[in-house]
C-alpha positions in Angstrom: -26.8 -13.7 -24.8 -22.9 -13.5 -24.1 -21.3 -12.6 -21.4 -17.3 -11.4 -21.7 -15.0 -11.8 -19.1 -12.3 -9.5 -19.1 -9.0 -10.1 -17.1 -7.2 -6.7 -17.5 -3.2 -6.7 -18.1 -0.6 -5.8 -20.2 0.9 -8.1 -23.0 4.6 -9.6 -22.9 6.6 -11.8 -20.5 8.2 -8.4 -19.0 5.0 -7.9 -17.5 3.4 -11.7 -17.1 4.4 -11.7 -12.9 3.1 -7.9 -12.1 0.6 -6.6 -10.0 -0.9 -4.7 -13.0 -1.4 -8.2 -14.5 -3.6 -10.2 -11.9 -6.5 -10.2 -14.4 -4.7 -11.6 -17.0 -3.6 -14.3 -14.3 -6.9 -14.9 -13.4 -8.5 -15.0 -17.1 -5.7 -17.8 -17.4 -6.7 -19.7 -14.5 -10.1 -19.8 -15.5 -9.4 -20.9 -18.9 -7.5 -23.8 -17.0 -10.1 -24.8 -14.7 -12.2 -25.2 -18.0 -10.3 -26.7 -20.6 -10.5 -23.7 -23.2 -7.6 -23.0 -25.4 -6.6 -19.0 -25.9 -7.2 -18.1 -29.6 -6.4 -14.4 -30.9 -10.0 -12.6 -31.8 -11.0 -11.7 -35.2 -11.6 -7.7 -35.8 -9.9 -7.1 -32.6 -6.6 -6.8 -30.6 -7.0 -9.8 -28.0 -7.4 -12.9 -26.9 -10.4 -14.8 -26.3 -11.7 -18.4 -25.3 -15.0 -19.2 -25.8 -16.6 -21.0 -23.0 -20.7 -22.6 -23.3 -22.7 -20.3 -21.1 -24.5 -24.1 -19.4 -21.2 -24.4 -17.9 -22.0 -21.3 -15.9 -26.1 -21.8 -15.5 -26.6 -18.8 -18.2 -28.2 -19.1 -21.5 -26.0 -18.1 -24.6 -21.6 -18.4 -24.2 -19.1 -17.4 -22.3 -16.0 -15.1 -23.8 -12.8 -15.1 -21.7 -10.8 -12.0 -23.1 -7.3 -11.1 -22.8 -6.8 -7.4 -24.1 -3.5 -7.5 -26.2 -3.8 -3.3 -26.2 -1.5 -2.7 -23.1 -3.7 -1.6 -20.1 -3.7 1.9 -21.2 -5.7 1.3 -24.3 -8.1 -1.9 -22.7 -11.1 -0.7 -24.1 -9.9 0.0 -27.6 -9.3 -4.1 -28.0 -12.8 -5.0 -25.7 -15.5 -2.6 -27.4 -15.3 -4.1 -30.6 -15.6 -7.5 -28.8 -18.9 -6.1 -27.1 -19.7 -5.2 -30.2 -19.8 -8.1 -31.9 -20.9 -10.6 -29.3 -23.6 -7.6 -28.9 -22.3 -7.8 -25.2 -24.0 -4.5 -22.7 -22.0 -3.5 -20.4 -24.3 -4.9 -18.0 -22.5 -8.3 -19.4 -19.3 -7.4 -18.7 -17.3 -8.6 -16.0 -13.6 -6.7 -15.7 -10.9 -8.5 -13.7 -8.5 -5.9 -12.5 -5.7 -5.0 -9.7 -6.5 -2.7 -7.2 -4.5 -0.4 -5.0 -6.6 0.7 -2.8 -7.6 -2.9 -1.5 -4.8 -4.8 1.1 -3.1 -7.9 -0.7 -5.3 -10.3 -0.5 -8.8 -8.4 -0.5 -11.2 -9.0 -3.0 -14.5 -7.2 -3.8 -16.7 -7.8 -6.3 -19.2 -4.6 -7.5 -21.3 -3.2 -10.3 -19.8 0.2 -11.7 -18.6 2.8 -10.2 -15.5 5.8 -11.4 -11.8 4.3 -12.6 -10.1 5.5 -9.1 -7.2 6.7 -11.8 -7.3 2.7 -13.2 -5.9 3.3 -16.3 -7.8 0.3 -17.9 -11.1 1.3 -16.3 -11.0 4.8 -17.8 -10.0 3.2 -21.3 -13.2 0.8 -21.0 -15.4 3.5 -19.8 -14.3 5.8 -22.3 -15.0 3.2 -25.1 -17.9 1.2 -24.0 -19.8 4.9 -23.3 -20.6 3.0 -19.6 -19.1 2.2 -16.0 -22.0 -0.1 -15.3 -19.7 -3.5 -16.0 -18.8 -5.6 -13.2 -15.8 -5.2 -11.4 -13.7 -7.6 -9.5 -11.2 -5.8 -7.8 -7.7 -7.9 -6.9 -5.8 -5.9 -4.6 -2.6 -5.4 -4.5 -1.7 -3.3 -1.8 -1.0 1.0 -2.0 2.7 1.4 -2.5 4.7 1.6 0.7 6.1 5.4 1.0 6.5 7.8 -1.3 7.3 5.5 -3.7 4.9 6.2 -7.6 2.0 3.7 -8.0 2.5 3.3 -11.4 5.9 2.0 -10.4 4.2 -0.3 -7.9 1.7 -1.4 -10.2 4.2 -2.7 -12.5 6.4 -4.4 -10.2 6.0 -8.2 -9.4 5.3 -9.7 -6.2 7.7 -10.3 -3.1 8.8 -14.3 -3.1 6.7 -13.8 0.6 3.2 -13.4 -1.5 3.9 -15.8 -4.4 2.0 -18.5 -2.5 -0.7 -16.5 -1.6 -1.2 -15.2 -5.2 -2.0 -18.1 -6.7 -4.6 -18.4 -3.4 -5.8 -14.5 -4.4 -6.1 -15.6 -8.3 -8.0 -19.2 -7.7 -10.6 -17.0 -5.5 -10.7 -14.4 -8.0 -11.6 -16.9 -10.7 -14.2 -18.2 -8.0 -15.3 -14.8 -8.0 -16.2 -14.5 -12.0 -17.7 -17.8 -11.6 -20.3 -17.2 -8.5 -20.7 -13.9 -10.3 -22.3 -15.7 -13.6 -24.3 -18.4 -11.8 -25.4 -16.9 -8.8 -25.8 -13.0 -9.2 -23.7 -9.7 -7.6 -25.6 -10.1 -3.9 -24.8 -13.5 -3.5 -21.1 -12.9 -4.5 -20.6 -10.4 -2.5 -21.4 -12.0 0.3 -19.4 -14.9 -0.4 -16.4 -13.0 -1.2 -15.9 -9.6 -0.6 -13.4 -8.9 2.1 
């Protein structure tokens, strides 16, 4: 059995410090907390790192994906990946930003709609499901009037930088509590 572990985001150093790409940043950290290298996939636009599923307590591996699509187009790079790893969506776990959570809120949950995520509706739309995992990042809604796409592709005030990399490390403690221990016990642990 595999597991893939998608941190959502958009390619390219114009976007690396974003709001839009916490997932990435979080796929990254947990490739750093376990010593895998990024590699780009075979048969599909991404990167992956390949983890062994005993380092989470589950049977088979462990695919850290980085969707090289742009957000927009997420599922289009993942659903081949499922594919071949013969990954259900039920084995999917989706790092992603969220709007309507307060900087620094994090909530981890089994499907549900997109909320207008532009990434969610690409994976749904592919994968033929919304019943992957979700951990939600938030971000904060944009103060005013001001467009949340706009928002979403802005980086962070120098204020929250030290908090981020907080947000991210809990994030990847998310994914990892998620895999060993099962949605209930997560959520209790971490949703706030």
């Amino acid at each position: 059995m595999t597991w893939l572990v998608v941190g959502l985001g958009n390619p390219g150093l114009g976007y690396a410090k974003t709001r839009h790409n916490v997932g990435f940043m979080t796929a990254d950290a947990l490739a750093s907390r376990l010593g895998v290298r990024w590699k780009r996939a075979r048969g599909a636009s991404a990167e992956v790192a390949e983890v062994p599923g005993a380092r989470f307590g589950v049977d088979g591996q462990v695919v850290l994906v980085k969707p090289m699509t742009f957000m927009n187009n997420s599922g289009d790079a993942v659903a081949p990946l499922a594919r071949y790893h013969k990954a259900d969506p039920e084995h999917i776990v989706v790092v992603h930003d969220e709007i309507d959570l307060d900087f620094g809120g994090l909530r981890i949950k089994l499907g549900g709609g997109d909320n207008g995520h532009n990434g969610l509706k690409s994976l749904r739309a592919r994968l033929g499901s919304g019943e992957f995992y979700r951990v939600r990042i938030g971000v904060s809604r944009p103060p005013g009037s001001r467009d949340p796409m706009d928002w979403v592709l802005g980086g962070f005030p120098s204020a929250q930088r030290e908090d981020l990399k907080i947000n991210i490390a809990e994030a990847a403690d998310a994914v990892e509590s998620l895999l060993r221990d099962g949605l209930i016990e997560t959520q209790n642990r971490f949703n706030r």
